[in-house]
PQR file with spaces between the fields and no chain letter, atoms N, CA, C, O and H, PARSE charges and radii, in Angstrom:
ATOM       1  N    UNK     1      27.632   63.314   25.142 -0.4000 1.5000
ATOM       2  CA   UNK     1      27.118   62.720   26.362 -0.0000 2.0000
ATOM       3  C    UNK     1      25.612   62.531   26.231  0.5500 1.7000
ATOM       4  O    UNK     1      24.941   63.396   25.668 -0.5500 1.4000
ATOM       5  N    UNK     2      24.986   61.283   26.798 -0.4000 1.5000
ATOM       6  CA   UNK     2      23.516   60.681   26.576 -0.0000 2.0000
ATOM       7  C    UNK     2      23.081   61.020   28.196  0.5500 1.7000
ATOM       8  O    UNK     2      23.925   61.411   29.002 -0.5500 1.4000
ATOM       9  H    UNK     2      25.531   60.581   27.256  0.4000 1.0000
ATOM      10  N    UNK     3      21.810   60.839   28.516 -0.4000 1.5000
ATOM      11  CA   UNK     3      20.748   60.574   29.394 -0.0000 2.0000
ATOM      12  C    UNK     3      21.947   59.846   30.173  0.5500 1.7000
ATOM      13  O    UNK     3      22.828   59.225   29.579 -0.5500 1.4000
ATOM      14  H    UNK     3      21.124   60.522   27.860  0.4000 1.0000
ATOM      15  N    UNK     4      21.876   60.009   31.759 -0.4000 1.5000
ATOM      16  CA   UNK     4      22.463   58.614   32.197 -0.0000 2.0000
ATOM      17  C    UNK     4      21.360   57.265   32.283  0.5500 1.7000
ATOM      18  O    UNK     4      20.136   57.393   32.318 -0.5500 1.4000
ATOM      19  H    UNK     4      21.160   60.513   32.242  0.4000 1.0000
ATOM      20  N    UNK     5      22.024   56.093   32.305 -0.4000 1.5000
ATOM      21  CA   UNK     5      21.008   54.920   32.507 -0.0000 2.0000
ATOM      22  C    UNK     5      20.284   54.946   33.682  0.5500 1.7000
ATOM      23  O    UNK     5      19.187   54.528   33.312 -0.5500 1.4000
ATOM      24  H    UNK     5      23.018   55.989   32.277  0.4000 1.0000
ATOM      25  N    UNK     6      20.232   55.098   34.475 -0.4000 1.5000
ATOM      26  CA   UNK     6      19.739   55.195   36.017 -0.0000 2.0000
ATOM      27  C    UNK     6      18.705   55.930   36.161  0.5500 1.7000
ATOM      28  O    UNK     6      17.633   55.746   36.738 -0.5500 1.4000
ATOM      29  H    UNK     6      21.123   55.437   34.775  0.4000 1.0000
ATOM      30  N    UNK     7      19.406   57.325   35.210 -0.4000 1.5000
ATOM      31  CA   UNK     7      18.302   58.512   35.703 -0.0000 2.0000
ATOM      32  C    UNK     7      16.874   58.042   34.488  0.5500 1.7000
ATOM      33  O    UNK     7      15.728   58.444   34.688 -0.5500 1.4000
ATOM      34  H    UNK     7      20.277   57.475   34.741  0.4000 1.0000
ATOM      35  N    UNK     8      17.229   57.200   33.344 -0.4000 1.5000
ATOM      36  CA   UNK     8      16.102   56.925   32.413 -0.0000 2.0000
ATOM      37  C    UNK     8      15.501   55.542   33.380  0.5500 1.7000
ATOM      38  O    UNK     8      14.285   55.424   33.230 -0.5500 1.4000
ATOM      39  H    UNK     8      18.160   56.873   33.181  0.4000 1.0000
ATOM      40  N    UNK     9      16.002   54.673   34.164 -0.4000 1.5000
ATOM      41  CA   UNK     9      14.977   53.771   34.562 -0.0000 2.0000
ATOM      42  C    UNK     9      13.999   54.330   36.004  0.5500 1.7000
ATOM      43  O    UNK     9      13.226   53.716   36.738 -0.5500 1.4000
ATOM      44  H    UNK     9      16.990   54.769   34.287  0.4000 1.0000
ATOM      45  N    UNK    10      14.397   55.578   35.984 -0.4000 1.5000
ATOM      46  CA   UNK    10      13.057   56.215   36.935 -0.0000 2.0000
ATOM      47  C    UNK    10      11.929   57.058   36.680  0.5500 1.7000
ATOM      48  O    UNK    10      10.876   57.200   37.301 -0.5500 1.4000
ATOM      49  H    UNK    10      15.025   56.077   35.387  0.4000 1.0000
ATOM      50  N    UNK    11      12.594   57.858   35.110 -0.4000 1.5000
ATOM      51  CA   UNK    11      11.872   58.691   34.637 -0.0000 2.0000
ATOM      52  C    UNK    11      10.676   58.299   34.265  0.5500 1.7000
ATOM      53  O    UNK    11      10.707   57.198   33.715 -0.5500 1.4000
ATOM      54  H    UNK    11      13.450   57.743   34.605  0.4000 1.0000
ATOM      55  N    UNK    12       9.317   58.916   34.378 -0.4000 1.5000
ATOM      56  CA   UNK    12       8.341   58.529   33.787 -0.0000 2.0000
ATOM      57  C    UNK    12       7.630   60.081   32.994  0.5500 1.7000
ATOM      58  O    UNK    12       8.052   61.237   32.960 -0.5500 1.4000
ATOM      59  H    UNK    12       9.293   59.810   34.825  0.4000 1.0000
ATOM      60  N    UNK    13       6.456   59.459   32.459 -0.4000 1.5000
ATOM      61  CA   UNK    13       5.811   60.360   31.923 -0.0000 2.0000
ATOM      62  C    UNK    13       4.694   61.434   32.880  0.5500 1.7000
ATOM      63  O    UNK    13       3.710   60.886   33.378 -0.5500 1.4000
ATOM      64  H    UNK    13       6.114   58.520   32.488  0.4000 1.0000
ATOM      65  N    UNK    14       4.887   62.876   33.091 -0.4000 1.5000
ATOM      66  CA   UNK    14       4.023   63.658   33.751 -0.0000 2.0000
ATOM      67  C    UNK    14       2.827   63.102   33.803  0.5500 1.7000
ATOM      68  O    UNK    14       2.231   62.517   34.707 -0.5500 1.4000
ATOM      69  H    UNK    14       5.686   63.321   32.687  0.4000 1.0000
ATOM      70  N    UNK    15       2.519   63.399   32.559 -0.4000 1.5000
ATOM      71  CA   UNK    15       0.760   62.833   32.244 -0.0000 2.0000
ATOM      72  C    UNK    15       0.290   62.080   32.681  0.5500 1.7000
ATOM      73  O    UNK    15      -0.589   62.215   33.533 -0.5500 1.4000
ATOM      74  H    UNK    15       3.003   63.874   31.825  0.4000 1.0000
ATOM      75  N    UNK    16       0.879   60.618   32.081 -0.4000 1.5000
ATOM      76  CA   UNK    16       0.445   59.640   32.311 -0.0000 2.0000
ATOM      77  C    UNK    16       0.928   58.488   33.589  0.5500 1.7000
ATOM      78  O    UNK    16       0.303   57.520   34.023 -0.5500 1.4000
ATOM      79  H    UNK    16       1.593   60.509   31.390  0.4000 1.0000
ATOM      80  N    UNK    17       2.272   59.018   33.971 -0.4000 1.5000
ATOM      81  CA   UNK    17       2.735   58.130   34.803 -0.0000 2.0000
ATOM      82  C    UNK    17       3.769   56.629   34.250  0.5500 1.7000
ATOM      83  O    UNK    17       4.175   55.702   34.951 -0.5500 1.4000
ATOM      84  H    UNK    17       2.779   59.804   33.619  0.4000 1.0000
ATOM      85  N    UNK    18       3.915   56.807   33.122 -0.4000 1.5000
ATOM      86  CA   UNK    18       4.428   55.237   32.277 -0.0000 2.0000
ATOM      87  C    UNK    18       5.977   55.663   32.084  0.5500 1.7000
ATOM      88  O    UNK    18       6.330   56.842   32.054 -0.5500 1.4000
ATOM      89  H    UNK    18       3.585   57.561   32.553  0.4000 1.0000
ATOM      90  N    UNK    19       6.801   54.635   31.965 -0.4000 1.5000
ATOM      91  CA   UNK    19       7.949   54.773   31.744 -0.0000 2.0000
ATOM      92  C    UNK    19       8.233   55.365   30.326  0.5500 1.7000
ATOM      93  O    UNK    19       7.347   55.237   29.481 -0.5500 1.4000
ATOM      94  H    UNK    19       6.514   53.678   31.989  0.4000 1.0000
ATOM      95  N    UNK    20       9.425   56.018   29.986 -0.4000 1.5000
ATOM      96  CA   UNK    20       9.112   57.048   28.669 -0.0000 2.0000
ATOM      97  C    UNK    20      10.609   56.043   28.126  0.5500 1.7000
ATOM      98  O    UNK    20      11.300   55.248   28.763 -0.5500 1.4000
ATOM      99  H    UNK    20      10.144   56.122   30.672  0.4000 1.0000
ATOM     100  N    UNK    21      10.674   56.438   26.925 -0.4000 1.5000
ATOM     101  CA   UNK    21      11.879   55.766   26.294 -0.0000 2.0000
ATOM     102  C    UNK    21      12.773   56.714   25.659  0.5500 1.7000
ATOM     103  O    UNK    21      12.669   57.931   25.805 -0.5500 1.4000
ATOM     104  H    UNK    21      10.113   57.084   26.408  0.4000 1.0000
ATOM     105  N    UNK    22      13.598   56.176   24.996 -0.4000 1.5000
ATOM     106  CA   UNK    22      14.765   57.329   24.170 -0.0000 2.0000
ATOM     107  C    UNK    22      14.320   57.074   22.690  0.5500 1.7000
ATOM     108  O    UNK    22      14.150   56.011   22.093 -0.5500 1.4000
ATOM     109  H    UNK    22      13.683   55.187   24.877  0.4000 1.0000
ATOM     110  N    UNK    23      14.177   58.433   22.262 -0.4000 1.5000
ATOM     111  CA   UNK    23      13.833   58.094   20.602 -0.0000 2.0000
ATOM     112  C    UNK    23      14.494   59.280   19.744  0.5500 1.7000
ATOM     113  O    UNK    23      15.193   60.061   20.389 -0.5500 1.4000
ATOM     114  H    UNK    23      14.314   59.296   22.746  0.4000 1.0000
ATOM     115  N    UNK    24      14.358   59.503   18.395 -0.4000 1.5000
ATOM     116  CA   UNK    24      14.954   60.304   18.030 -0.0000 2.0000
ATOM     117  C    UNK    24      16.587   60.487   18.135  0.5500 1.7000
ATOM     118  O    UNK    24      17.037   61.627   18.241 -0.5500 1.4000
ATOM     119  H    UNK    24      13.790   58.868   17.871  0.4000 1.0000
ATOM     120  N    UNK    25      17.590   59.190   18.099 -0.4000 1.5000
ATOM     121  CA   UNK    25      18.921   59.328   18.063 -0.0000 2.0000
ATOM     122  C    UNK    25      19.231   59.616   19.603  0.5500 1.7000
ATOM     123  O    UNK    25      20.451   59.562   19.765 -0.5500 1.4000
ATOM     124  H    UNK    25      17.224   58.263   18.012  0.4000 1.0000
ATOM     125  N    UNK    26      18.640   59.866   20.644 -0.4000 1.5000
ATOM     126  CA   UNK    26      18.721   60.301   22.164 -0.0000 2.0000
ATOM     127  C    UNK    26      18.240   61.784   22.278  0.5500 1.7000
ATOM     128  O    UNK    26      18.570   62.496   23.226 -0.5500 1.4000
ATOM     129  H    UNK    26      17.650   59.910   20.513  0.4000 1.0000
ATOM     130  N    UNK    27      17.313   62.270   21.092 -0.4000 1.5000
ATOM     131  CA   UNK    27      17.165   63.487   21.402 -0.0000 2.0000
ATOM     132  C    UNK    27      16.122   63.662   22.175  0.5500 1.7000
ATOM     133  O    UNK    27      16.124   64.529   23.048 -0.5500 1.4000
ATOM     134  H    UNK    27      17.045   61.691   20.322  0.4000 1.0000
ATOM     135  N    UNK    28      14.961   62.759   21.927 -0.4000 1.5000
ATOM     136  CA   UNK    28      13.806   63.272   22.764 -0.0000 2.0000
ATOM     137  C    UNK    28      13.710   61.747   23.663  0.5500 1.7000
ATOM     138  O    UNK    28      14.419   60.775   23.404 -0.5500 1.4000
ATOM     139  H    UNK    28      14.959   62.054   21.217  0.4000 1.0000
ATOM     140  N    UNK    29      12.705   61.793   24.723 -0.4000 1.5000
ATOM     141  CA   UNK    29      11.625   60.996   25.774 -0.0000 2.0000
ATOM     142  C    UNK    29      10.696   60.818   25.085  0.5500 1.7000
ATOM     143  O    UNK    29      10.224   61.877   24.671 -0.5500 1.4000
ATOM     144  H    UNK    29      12.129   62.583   24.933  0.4000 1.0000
ATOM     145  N    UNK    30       9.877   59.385   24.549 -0.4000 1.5000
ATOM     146  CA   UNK    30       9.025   59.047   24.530 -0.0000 2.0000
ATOM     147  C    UNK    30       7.999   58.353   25.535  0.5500 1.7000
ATOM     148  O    UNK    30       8.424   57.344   26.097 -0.5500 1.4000
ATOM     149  H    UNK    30      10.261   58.525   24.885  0.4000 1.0000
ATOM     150  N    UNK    31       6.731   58.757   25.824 -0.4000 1.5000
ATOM     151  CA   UNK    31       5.630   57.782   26.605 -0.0000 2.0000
ATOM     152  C    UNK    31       5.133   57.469   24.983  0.5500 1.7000
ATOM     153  O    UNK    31       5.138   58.192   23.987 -0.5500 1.4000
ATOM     154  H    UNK    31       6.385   59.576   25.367  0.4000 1.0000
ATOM     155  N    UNK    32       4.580   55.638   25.265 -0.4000 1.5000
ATOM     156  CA   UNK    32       4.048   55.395   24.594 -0.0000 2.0000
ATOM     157  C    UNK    32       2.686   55.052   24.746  0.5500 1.7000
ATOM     158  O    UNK    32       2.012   54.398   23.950 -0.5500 1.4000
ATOM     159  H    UNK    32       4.577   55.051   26.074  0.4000 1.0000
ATOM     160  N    UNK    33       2.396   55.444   25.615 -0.4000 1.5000
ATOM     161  CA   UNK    33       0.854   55.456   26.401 -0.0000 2.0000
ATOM     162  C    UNK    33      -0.056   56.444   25.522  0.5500 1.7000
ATOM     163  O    UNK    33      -0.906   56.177   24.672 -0.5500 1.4000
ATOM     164  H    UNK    33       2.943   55.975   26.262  0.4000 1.0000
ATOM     165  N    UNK    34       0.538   58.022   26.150 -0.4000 1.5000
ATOM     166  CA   UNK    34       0.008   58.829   25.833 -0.0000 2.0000
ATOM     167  C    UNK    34       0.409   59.938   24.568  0.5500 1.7000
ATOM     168  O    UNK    34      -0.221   60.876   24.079 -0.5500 1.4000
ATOM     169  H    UNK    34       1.228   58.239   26.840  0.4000 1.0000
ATOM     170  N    UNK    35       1.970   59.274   24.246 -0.4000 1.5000
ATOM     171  CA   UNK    35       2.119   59.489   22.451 -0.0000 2.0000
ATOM     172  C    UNK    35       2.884   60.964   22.702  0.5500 1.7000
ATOM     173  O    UNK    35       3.065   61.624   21.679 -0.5500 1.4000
ATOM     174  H    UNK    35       2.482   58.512   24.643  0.4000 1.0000
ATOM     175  N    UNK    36       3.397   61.600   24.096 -0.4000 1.5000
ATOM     176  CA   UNK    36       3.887   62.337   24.197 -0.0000 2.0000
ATOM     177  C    UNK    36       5.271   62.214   24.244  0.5500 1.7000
ATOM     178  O    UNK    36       5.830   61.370   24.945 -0.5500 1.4000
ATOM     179  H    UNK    36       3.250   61.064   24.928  0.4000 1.0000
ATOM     180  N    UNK    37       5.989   63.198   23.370 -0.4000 1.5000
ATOM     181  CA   UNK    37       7.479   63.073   23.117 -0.0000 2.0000
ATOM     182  C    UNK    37       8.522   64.883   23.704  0.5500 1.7000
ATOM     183  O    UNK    37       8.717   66.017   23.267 -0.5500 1.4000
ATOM     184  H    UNK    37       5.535   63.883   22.801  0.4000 1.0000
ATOM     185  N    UNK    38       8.886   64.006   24.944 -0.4000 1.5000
ATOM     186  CA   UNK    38       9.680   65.228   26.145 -0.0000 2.0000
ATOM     187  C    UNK    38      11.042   65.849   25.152  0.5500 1.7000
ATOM     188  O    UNK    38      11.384   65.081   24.253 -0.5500 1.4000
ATOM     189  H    UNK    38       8.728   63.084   25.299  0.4000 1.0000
ATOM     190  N    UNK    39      11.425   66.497   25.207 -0.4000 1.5000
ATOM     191  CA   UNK    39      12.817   66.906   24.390 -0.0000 2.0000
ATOM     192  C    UNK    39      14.079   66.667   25.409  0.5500 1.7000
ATOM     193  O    UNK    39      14.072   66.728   26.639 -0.5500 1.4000
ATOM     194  H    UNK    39      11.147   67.121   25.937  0.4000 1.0000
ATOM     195  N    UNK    40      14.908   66.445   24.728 -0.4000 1.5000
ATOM     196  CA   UNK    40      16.048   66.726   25.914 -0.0000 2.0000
ATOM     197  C    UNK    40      16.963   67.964   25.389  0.5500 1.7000
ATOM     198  O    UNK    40      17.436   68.213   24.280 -0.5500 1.4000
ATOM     199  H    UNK    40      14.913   66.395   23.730  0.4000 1.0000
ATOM     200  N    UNK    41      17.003   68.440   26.273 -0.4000 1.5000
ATOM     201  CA   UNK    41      18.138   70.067   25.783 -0.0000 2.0000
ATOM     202  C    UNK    41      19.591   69.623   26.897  0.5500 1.7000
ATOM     203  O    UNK    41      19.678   69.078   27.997 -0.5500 1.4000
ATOM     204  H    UNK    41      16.619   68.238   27.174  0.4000 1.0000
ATOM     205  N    UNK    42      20.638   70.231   25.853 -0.4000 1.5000
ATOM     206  CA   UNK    42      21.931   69.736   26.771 -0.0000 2.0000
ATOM     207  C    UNK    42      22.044   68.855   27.624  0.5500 1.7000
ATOM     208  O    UNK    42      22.465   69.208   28.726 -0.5500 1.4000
ATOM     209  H    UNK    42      20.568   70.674   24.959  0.4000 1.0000
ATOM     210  N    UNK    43      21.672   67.271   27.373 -0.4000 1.5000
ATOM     211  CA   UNK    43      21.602   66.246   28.118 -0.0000 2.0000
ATOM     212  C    UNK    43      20.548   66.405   29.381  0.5500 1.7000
ATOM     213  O    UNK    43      20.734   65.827   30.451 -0.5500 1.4000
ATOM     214  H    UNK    43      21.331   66.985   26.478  0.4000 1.0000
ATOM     215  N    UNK    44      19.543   67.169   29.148 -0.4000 1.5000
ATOM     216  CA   UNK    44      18.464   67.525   30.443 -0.0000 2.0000
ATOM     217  C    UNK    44      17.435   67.016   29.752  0.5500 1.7000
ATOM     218  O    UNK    44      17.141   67.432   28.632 -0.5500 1.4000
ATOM     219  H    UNK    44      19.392   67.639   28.279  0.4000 1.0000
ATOM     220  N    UNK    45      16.646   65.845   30.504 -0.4000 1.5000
ATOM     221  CA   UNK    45      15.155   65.951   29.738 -0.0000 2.0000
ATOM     222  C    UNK    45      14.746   66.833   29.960  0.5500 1.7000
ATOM     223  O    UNK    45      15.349   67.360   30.894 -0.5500 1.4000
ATOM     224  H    UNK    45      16.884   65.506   31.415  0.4000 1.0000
ATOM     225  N    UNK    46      13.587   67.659   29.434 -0.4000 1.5000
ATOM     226  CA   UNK    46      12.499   68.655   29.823 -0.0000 2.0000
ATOM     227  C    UNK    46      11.243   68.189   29.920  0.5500 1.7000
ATOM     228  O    UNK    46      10.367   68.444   29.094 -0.5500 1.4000
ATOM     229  H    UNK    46      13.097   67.231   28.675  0.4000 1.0000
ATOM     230  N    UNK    47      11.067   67.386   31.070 -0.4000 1.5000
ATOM     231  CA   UNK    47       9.576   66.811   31.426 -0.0000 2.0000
ATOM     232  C    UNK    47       8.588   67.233   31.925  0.5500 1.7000
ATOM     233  O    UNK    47       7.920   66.864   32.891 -0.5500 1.4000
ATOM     234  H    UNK    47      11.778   67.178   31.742  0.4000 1.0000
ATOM     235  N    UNK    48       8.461   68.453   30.867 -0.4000 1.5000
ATOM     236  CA   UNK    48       7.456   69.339   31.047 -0.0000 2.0000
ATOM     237  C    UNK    48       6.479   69.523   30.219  0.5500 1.7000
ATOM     238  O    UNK    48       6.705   70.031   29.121 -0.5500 1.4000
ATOM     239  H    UNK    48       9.004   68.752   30.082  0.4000 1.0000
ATOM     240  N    UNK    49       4.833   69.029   30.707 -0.4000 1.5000
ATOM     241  CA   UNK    49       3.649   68.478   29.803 -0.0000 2.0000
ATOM     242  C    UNK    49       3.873   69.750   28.585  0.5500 1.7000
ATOM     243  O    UNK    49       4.043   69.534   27.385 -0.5500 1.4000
ATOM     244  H    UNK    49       4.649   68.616   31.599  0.4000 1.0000
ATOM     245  N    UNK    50       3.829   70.928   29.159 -0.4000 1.5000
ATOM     246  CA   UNK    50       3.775   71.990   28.141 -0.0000 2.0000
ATOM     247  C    UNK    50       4.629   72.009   27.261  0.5500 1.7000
ATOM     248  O    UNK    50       4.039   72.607   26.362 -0.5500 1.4000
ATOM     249  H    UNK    50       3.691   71.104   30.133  0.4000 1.0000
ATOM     250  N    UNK    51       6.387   71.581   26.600 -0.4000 1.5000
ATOM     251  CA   UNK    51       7.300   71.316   26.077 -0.0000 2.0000
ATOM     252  C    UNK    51       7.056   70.295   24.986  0.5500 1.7000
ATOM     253  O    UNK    51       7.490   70.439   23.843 -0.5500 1.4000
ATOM     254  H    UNK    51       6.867   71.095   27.331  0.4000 1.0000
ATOM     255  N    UNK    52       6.168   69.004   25.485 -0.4000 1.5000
ATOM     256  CA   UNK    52       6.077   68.221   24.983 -0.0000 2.0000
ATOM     257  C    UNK    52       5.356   68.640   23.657  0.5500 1.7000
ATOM     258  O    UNK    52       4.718   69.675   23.471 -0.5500 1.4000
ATOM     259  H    UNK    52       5.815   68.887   26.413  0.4000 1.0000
ATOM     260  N    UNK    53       5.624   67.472   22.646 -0.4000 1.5000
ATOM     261  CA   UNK    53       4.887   67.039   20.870 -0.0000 2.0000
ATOM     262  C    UNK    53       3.926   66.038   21.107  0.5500 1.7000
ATOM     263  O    UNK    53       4.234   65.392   22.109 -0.5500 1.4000
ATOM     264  H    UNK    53       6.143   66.630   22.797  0.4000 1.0000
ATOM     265  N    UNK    54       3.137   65.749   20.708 -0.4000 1.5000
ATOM     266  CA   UNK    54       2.297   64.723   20.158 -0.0000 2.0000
ATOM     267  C    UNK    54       2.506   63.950   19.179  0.5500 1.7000
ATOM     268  O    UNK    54       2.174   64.247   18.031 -0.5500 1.4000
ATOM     269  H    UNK    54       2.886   66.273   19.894  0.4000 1.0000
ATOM     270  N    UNK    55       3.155   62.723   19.536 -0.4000 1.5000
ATOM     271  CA   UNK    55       3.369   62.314   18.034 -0.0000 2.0000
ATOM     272  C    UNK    55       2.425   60.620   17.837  0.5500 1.7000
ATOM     273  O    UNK    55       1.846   59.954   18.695 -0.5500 1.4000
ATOM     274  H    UNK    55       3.425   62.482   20.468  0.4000 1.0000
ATOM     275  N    UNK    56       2.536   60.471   16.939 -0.4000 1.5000
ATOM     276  CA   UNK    56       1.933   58.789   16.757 -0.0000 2.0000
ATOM     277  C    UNK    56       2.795   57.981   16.796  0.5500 1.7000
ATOM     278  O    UNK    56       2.525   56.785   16.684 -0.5500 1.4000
ATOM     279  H    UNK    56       3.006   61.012   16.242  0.4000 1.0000
């Protein structure tokens, strides 16, 4: 089981406020604003600034 669609066209990024995307096969939330990547655990994002990676 994935993210539902609905719940990803509201989600945004803590930080920054921007819509985040699916990356990593559906494992993590990407913002591409601020380059922060949310995890998802058992189909839950965890959109929590502190959780988050930094990636490029």
């Amino acid at each position: 089981m994935s993210v539902d669609r609905e719940l990803l066209e509201i989600l945004a990024c803590p930080n920054c406020k921007t819509p985040v995307e699916l990356v990593k096969n559906g494992a993590a939330l990407k913002c591409h604003t601020c380059k922060r990547v949310y995890p998802i655990k058992d189909d839950i994002p965890v959109m929590l600034i502190d959780e988050a990676t930094i990636e490029p």
